[in-house]
PDB file with one MODEL, atoms N, CA, C and O in Angstrom:
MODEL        1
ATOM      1  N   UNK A   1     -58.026 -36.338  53.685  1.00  0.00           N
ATOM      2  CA  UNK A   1     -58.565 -34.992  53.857  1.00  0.00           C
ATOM      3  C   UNK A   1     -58.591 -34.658  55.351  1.00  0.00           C
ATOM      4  O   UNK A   1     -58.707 -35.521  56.221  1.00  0.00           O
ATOM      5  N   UNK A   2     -58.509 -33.742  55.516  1.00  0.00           N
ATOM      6  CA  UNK A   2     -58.303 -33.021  57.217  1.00  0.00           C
ATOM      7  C   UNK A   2     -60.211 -32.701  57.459  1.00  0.00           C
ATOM      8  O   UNK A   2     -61.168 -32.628  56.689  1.00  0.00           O
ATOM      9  N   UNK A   3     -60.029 -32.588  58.899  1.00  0.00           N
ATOM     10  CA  UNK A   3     -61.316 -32.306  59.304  1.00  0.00           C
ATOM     11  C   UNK A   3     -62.287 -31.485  58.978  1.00  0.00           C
ATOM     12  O   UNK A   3     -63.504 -31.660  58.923  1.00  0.00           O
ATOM     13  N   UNK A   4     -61.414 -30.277  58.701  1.00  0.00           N
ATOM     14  CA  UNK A   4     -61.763 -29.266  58.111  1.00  0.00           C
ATOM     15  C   UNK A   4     -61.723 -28.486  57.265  1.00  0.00           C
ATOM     16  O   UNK A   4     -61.980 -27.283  57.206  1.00  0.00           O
ATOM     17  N   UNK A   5     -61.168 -29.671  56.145  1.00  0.00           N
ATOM     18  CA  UNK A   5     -60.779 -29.192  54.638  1.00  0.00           C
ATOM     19  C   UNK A   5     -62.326 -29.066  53.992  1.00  0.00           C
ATOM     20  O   UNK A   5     -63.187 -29.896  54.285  1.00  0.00           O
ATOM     21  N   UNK A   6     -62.527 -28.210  53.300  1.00  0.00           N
ATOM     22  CA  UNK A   6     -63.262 -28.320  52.002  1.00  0.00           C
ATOM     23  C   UNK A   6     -63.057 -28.913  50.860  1.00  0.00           C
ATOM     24  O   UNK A   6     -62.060 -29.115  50.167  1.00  0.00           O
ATOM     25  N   UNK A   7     -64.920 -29.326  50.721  1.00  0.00           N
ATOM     26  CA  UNK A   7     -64.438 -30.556  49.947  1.00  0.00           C
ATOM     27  C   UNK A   7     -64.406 -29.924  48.502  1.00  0.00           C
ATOM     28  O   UNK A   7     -64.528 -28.699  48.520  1.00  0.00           O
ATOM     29  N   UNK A   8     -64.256 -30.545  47.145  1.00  0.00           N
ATOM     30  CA  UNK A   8     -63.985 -29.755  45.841  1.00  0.00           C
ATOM     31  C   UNK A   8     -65.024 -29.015  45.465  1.00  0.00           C
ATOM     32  O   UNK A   8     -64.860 -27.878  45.021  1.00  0.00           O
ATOM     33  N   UNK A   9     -66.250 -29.590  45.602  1.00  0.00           N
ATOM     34  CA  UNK A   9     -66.840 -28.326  45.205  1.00  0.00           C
ATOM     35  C   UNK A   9     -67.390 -27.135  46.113  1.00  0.00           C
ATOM     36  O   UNK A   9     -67.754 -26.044  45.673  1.00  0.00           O
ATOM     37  N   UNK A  10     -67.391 -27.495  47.349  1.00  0.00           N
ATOM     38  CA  UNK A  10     -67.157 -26.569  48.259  1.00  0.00           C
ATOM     39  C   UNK A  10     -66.179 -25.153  47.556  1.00  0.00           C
ATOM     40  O   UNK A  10     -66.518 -24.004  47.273  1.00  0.00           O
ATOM     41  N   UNK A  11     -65.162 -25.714  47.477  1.00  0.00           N
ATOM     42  CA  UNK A  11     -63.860 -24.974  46.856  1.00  0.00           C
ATOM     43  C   UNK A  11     -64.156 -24.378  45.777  1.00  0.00           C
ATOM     44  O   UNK A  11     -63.784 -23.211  45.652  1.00  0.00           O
ATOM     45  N   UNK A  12     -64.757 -24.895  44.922  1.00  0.00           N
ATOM     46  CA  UNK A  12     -65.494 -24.218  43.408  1.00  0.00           C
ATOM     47  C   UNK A  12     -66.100 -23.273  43.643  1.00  0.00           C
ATOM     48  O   UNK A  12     -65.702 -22.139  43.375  1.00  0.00           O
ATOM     49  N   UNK A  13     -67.319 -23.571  44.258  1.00  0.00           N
ATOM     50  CA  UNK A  13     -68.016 -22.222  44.812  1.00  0.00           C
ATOM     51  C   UNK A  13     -67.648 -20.982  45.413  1.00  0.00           C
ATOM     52  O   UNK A  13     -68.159 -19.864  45.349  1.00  0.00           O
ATOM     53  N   UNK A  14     -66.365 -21.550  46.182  1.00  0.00           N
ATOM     54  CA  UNK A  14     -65.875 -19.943  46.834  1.00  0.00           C
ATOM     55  C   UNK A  14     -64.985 -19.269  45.324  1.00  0.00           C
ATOM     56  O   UNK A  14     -64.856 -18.084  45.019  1.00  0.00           O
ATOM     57  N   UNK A  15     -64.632 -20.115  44.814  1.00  0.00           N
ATOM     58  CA  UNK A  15     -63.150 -19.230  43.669  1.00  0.00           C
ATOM     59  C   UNK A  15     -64.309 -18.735  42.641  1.00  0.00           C
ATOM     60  O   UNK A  15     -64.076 -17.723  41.980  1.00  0.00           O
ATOM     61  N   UNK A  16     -65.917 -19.612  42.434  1.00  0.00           N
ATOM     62  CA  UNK A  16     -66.652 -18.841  41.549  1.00  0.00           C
ATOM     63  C   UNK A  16     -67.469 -17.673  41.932  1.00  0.00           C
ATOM     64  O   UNK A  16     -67.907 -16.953  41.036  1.00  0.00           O
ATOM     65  N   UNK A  17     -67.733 -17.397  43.232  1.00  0.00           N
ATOM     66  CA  UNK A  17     -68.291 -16.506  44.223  1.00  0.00           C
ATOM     67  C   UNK A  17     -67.050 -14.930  44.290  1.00  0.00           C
ATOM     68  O   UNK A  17     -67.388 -13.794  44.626  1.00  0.00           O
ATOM     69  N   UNK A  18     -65.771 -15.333  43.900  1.00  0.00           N
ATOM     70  CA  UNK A  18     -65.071 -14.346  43.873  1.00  0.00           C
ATOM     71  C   UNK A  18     -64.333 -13.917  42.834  1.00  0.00           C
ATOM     72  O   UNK A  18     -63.528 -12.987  42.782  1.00  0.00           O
ATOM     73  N   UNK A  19     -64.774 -14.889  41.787  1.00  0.00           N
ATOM     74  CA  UNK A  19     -64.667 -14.057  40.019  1.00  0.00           C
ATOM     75  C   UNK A  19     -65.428 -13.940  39.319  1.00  0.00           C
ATOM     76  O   UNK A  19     -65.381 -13.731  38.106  1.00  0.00           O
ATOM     77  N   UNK A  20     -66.622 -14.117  40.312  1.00  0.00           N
ATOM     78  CA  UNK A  20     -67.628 -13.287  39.951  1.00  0.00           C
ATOM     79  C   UNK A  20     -68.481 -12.052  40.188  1.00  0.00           C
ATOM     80  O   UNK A  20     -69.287 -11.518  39.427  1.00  0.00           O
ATOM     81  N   UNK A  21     -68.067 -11.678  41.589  1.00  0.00           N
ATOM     82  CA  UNK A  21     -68.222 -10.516  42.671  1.00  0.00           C
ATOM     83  C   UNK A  21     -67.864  -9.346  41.332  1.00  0.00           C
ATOM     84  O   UNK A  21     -67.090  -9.218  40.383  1.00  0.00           O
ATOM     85  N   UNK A  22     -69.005  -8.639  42.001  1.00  0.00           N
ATOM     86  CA  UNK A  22     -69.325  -7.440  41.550  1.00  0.00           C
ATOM     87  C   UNK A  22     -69.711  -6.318  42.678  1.00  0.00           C
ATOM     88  O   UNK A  22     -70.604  -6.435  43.518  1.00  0.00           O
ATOM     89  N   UNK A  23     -68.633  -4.951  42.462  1.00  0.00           N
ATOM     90  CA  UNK A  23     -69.528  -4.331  43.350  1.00  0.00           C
ATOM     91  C   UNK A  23     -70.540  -3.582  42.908  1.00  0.00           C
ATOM     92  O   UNK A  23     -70.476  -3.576  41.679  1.00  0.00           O
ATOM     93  N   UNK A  24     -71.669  -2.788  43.383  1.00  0.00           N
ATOM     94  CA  UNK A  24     -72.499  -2.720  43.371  1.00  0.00           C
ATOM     95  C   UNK A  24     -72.882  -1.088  43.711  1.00  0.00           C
ATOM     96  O   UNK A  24     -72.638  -0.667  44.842  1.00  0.00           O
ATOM     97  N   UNK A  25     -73.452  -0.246  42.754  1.00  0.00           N
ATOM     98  CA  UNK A  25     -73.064   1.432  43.239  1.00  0.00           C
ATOM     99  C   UNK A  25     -74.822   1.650  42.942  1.00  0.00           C
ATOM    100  O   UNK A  25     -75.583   2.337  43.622  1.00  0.00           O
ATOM    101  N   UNK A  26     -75.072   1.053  42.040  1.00  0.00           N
ATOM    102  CA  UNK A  26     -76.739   1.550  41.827  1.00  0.00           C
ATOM    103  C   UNK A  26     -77.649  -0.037  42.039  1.00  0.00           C
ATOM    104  O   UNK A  26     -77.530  -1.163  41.556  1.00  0.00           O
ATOM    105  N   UNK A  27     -78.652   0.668  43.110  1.00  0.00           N
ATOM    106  CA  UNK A  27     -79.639  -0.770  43.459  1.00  0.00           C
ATOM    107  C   UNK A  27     -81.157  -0.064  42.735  1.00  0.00           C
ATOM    108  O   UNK A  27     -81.414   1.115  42.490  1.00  0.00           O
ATOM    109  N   UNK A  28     -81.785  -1.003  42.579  1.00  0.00           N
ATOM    110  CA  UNK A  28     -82.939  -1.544  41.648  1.00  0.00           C
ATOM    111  C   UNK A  28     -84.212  -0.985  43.023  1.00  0.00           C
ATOM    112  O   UNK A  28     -85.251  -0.428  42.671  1.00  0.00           O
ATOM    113  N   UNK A  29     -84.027  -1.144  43.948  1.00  0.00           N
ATOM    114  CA  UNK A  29     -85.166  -1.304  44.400  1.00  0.00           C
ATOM    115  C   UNK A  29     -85.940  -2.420  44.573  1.00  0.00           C
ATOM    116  O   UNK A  29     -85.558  -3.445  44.009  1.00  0.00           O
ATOM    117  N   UNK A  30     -87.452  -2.469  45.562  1.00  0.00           N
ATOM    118  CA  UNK A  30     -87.997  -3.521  45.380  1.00  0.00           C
ATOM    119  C   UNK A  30     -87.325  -4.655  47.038  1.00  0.00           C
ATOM    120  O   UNK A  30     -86.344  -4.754  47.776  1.00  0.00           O
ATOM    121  N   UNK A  31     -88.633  -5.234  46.823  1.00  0.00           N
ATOM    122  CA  UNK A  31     -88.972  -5.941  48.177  1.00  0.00           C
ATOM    123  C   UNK A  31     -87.698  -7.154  48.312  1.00  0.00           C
ATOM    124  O   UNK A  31     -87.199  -7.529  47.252  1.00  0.00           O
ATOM    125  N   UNK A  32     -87.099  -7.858  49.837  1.00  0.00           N
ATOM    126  CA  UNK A  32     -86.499  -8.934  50.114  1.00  0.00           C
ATOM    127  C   UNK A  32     -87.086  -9.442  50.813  1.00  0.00           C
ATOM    128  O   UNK A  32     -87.277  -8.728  51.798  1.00  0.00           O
ATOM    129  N   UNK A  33     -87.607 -10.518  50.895  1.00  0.00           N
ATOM    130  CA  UNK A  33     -88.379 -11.615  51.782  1.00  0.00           C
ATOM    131  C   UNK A  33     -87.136 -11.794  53.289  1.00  0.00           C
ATOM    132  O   UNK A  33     -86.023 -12.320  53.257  1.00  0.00           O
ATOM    133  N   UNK A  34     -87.744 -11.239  54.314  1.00  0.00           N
ATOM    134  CA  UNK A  34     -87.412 -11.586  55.413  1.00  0.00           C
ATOM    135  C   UNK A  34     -86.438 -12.802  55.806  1.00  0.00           C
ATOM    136  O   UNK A  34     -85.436 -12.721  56.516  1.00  0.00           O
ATOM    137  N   UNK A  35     -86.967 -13.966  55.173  1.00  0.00           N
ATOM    138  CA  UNK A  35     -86.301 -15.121  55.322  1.00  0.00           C
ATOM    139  C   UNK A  35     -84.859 -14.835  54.654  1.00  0.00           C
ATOM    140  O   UNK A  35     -83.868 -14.900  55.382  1.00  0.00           O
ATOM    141  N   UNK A  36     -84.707 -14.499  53.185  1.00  0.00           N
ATOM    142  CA  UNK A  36     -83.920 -14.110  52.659  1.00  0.00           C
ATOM    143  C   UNK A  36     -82.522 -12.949  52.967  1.00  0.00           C
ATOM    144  O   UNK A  36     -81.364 -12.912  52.550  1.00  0.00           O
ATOM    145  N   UNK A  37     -83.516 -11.878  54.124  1.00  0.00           N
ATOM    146  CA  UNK A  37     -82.573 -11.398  54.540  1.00  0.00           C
ATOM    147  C   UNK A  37     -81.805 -11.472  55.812  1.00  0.00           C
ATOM    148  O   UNK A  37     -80.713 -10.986  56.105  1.00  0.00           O
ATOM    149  N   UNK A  38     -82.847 -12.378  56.666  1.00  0.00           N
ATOM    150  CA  UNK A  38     -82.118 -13.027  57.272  1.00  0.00           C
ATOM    151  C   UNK A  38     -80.803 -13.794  57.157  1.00  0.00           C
ATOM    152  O   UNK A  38     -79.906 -13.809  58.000  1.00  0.00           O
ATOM    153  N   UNK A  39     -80.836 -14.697  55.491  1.00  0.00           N
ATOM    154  CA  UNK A  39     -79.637 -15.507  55.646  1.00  0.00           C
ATOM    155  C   UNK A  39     -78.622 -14.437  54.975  1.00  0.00           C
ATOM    156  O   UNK A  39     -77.603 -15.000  54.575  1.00  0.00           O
ATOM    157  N   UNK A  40     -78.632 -13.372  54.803  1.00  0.00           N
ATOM    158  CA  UNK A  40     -77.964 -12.551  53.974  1.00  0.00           C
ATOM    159  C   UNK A  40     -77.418 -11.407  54.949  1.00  0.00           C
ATOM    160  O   UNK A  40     -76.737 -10.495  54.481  1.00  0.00           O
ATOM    161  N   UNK A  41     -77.685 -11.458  56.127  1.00  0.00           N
ATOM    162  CA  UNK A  41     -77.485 -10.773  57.261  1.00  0.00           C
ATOM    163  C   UNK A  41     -76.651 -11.630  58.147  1.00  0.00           C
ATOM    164  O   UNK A  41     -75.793 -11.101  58.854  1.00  0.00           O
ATOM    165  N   UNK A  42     -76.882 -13.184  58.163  1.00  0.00           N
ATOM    166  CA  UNK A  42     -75.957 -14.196  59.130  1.00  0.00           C
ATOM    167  C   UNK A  42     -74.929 -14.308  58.322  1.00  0.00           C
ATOM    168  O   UNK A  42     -73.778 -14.449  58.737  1.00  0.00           O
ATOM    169  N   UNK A  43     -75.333 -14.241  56.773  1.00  0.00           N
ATOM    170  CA  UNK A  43     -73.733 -14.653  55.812  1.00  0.00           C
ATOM    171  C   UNK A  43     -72.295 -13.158  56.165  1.00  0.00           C
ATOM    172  O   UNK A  43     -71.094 -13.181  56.431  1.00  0.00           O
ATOM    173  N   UNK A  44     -73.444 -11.948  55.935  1.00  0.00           N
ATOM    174  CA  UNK A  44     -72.677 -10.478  56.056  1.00  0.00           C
ATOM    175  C   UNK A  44     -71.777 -10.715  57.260  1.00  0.00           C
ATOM    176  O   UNK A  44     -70.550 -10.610  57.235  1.00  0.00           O
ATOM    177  N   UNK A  45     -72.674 -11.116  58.545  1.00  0.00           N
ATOM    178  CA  UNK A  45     -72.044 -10.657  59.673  1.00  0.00           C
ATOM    179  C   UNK A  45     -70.629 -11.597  59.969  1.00  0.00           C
ATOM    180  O   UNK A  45     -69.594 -11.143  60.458  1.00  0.00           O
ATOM    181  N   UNK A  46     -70.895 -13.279  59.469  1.00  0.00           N
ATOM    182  CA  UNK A  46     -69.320 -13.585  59.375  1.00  0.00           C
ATOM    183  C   UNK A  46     -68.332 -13.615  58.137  1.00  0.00           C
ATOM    184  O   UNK A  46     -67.532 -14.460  57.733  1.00  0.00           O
ATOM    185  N   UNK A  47     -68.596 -12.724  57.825  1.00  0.00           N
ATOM    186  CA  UNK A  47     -67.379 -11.982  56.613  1.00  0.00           C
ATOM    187  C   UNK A  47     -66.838 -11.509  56.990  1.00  0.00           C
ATOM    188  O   UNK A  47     -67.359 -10.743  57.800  1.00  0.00           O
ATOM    189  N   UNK A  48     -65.242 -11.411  56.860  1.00  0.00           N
ATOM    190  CA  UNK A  48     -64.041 -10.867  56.612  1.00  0.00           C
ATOM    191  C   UNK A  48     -64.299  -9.138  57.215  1.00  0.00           C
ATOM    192  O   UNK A  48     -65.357  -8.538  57.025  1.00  0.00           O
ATOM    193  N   UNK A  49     -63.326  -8.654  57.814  1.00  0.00           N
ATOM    194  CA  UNK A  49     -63.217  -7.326  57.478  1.00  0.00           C
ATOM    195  C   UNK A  49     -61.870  -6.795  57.880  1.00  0.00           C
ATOM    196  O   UNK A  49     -61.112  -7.537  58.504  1.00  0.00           O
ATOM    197  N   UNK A  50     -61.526  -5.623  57.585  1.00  0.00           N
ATOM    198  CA  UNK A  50     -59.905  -5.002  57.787  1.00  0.00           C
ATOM    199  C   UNK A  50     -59.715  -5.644  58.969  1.00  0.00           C
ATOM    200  O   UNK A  50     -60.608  -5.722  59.814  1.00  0.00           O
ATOM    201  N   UNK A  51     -58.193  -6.298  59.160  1.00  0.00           N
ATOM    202  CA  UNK A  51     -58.074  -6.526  60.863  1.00  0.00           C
ATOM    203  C   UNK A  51     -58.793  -7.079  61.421  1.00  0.00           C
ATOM    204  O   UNK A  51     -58.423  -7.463  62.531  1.00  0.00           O
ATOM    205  N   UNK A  52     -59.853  -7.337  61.082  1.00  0.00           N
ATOM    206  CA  UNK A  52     -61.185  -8.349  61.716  1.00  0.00           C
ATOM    207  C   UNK A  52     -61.460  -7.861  63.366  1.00  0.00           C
ATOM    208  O   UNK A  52     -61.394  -8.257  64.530  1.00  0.00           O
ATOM    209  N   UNK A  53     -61.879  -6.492  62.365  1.00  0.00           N
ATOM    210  CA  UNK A  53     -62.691  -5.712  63.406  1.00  0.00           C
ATOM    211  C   UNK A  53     -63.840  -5.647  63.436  1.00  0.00           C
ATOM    212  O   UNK A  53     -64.324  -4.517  63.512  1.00  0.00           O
ATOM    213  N   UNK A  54     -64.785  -6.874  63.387  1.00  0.00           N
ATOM    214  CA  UNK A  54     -66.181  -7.172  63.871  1.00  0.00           C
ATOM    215  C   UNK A  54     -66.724  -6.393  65.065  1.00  0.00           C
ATOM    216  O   UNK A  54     -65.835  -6.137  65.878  1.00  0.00           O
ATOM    217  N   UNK A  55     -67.470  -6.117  65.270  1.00  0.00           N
ATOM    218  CA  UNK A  55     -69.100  -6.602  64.367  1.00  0.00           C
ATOM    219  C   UNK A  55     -69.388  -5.612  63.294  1.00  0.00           C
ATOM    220  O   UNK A  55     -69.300  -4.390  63.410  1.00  0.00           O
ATOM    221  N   UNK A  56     -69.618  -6.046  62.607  1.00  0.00           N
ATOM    222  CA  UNK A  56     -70.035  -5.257  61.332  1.00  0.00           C
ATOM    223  C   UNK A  56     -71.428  -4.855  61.486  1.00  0.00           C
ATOM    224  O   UNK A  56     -72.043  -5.562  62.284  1.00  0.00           O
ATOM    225  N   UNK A  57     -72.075  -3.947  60.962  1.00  0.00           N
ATOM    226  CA  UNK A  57     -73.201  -3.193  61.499  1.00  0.00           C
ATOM    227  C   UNK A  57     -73.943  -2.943  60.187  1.00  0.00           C
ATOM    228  O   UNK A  57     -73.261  -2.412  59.310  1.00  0.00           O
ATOM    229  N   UNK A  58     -75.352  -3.258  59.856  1.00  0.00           N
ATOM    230  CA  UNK A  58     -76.200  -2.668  58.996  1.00  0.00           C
ATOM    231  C   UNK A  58     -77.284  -1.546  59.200  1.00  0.00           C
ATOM    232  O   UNK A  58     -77.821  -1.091  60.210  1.00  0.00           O
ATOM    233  N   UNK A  59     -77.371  -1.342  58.207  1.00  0.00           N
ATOM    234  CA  UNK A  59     -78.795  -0.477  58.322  1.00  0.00           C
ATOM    235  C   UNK A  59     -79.672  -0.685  57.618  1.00  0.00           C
ATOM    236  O   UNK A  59     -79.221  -0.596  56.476  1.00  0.00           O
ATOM    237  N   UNK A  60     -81.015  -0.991  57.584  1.00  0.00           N
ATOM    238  CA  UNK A  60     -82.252  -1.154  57.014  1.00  0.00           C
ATOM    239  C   UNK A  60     -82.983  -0.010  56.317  1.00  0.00           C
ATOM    240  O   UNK A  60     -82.765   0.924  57.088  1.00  0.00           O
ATOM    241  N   UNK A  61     -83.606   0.397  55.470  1.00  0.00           N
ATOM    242  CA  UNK A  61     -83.782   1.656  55.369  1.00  0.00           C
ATOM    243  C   UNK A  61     -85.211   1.224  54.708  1.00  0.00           C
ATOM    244  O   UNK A  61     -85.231   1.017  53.494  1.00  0.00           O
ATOM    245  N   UNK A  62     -85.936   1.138  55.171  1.00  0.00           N
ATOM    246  CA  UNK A  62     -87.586   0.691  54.520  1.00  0.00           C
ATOM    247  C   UNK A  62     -88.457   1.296  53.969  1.00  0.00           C
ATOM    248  O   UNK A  62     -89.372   0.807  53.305  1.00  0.00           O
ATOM    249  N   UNK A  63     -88.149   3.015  54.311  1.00  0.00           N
ATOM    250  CA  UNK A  63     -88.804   4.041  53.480  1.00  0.00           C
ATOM    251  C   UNK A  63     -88.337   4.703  52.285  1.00  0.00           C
ATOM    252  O   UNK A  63     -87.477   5.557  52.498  1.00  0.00           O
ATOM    253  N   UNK A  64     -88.669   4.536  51.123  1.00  0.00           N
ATOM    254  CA  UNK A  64     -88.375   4.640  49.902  1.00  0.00           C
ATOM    255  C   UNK A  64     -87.708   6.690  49.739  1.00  0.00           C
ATOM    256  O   UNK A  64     -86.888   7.225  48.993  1.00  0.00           O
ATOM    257  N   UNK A  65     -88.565   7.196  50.812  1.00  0.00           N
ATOM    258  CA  UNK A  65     -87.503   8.948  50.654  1.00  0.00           C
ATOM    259  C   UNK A  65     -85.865   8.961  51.444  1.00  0.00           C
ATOM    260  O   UNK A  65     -84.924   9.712  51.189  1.00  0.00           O
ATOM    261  N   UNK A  66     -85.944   7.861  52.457  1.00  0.00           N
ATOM    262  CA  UNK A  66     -84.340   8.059  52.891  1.00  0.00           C
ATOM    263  C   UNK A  66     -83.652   7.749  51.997  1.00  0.00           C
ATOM    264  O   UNK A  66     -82.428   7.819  52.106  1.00  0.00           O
TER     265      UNK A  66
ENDMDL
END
């Protein structure tokens, strides 16, 4: 194995992470624990994008009328 191969189930997880992807047009609402969005904000920001034209940018929106 190379240094930086993934190992098998490493590998499982990504091919089940992407036949299982769903996008997503209507959200539920309801609270994310900080911690949580933290790792969901470090995962976002090194993802993929067209051309890998980073940085990718969020927005928070905490008040339930925006």
């Amino acid at each position: 194995m190379t240094p930086h191969a993934f190992t098998l189930p490493e590998r499982e997880a990504v091919y089940r992470a992407i036949f299982e992807r769903r996008d997503m047009r209507h959200f539920c609402g309801g609270v994310v624990a900080p911690e949580l969005l933290q790792r969901l904000l470090l995962a976002a920001h090194h993802g993929p994008s067209v051309g890998l034209m980073q940085p990718w940018r969020f927005i928070r929106i905490t008040q339930a009328a925006m």
